[in-house]
C-alpha positions in Angstrom: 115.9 116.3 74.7 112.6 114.8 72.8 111.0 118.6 74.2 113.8 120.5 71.7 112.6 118.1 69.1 108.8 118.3 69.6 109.4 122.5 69.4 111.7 123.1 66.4 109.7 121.3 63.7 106.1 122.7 64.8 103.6 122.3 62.3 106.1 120.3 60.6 106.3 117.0 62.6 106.0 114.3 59.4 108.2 116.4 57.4 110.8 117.9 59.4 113.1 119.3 56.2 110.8 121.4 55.4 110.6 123.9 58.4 111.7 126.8 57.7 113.7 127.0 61.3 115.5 123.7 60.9 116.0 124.0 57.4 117.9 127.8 58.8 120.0 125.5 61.1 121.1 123.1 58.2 122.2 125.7 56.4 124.0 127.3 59.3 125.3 124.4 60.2 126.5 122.2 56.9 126.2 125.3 54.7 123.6 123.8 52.1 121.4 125.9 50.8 118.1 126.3 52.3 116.3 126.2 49.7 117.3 122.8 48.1 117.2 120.5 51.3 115.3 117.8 50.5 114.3 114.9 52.5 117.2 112.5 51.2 120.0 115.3 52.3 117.9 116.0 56.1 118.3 112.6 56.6 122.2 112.3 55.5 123.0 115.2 57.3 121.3 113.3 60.7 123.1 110.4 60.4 126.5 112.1 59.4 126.4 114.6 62.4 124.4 112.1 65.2 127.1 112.5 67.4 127.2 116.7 67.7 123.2 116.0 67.0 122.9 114.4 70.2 125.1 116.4 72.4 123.5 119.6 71.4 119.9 117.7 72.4 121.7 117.2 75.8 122.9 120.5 75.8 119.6 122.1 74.7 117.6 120.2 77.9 120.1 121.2 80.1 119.5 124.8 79.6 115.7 124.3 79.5 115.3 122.8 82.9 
């Protein structure tokens, strides 16, 4: 789960929002624009989705082992 994690915010480990690959899922997923995510509205969208957050985790290290 923590390996999915590590991956997508490569290069951007102390500021996760602004990877261009998460920031793609946020928008994908909660339809905000891309380019205004900031670091207030990463962490809203965590705690407002935890529960489909961790599931996919679970769901991402199943199909990785």
């Amino acid at each position: 789960m923590l390996r999915f994690l590590w991956r997508a915010s490569k290069g951007y480990r102390l500021t996760p929002w602004r990877s261009p690959y998460l920031r793609w899922r946020i928008e994908t997923y909660s339809g905000l624009e891309a380019s205004e995510i900031r670091a207030g509205d990463f962490w809203k969208l965590l705690w407002r989705a935890r529960r489909e957050l961790a599931r996919f985790l679970h769901w991402a290290a199943r199909m990785s082992a």
